[in-house]
N, C-alpha and C positions, 0 to 999 in steps of 0.2 A: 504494500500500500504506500501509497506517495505521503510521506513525513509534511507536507507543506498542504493535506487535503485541513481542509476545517476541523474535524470531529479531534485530530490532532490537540490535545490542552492542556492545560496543567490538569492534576488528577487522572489522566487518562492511563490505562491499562494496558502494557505495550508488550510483546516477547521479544528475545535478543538471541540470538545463535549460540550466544555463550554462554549469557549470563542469566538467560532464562525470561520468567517473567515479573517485571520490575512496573513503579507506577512513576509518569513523568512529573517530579516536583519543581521545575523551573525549565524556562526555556527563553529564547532569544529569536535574535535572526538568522544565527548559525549552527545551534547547538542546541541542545536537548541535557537538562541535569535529571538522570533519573536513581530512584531509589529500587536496589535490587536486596533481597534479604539475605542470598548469601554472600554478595559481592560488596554491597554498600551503595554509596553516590557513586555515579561513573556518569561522564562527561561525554556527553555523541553527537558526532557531526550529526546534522538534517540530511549531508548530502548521502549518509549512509543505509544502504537499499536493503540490508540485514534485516531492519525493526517491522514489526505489523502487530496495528493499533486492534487489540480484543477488547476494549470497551473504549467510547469517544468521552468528551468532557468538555468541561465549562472553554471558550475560546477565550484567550486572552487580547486583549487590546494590541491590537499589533500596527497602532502609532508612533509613529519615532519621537522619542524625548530624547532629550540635551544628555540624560547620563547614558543610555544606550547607545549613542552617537560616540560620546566620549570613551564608553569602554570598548568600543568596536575599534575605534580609533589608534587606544592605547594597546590593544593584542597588532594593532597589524604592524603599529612602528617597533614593537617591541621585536613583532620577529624578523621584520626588515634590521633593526639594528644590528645583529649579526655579520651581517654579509657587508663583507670587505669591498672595498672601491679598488679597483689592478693599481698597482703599486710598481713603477721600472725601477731598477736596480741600475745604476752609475752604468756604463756600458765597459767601460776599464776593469770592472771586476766580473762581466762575467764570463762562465767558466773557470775563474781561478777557486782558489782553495785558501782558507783558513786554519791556521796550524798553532795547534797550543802546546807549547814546552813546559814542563816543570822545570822547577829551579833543580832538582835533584836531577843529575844527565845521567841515574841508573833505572831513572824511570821511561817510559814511553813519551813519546809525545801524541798528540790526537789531531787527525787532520779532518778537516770540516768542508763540504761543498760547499761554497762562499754562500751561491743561492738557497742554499737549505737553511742558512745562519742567518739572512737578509730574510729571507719566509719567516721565520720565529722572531724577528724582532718586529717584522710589519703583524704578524698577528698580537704583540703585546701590546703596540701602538693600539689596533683597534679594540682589542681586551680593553684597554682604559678610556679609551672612547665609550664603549658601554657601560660601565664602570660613571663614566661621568654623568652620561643619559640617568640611568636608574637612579644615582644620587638628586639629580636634578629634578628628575622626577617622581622622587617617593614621596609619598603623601602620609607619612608620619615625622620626617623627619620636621623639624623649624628650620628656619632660614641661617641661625646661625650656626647650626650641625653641619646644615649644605655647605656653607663657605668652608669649617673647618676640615673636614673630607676633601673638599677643593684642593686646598692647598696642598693638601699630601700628595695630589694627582699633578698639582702643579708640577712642583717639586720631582715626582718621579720621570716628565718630561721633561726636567731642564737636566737629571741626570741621563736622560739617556739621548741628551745630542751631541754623546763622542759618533753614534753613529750614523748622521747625517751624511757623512762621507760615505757612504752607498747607496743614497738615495738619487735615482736621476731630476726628478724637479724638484728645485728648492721650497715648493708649496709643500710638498708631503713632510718635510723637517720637521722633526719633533723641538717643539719650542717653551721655553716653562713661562713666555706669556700669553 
């Protein structure tokens, strides 16, 4: 049965392939919160063709308000945030290799594909790019929690512009202003 027919509502009585049959206590534009007894709350897409509605229910208002808009909002930048923007690597360094010695010469030394070493530093970059989003965005912190976590983030990018030198545009440079 199509998840988006009417009878679809809160209260309604639904079966699941897996989880058997559960009763819908919440729902949206996207998803479906249902209660299973031996699963618990589980969270289901609408667009999922698994579920079929064995008793209908009360329809809920399916008007858009300002906080539905905003939590629709806040899932989609949140899982957009994630994903990296391509990042060039100096053109001098690639192909080359990154070589770590110990002070001790009865040790090994460790050779590093330069590109694999410039990959781990662009993904720390974007780790504290999210890192700042969520601070920015958490709705418990106060304003002055925000700044102080700031500044640590600050701080972590002005320590890590020794490696600016492999970055091909000066835009991508991590900068601690």
């Amino acid at each position: 049965m199509d998840l988006n027919e009417p009878q679809l509502g809160i209260g309604a009585r639904i079966t699941h392939p897996s989880f058997g049959e559960g009763i819908v206590i919440d729902l949206d534009l996207s998803t479906l919160t249902v209660y299973f007894k031996g699963a618990g709350d589980k969270e289901i897409s609408r667009s999922f063709t698994g579920i079929k509605v064995i008793e209908g229910a009360r329809i809920p208002d399916t008007t858009l308000d300002m906080p539905a808009v905003e939590k629709a909002l806040k899932r989609v930048l949140k899982d957009m945030s994630d994903i990296s923007q391509p990042v060039d690597m100096a053109a001098k360094w690639k192909g080359g290799h990154l070589e770590i010695k110990p002070g001790n010469p009865d040790m090994q030394s460790k050779e590093v594909p330069i590109d694999t070493f410039f990959h781990k530093i662009v993904m720390v970059r974007d780790r504290l790019r999210v890192l700042e989003q969520n601070i920015n965005s958490h709705e418990k912190l106060d304003d002055g929690d925000k700044v102080h976590l700031q500044q640590y983030i600050t701080r972590a990018y002005g320590s890590l512009t020794t490696f600016n030198v492999l970055f091909a545009d000066k835009e991508d440079y991590f900068s601690s202003k």
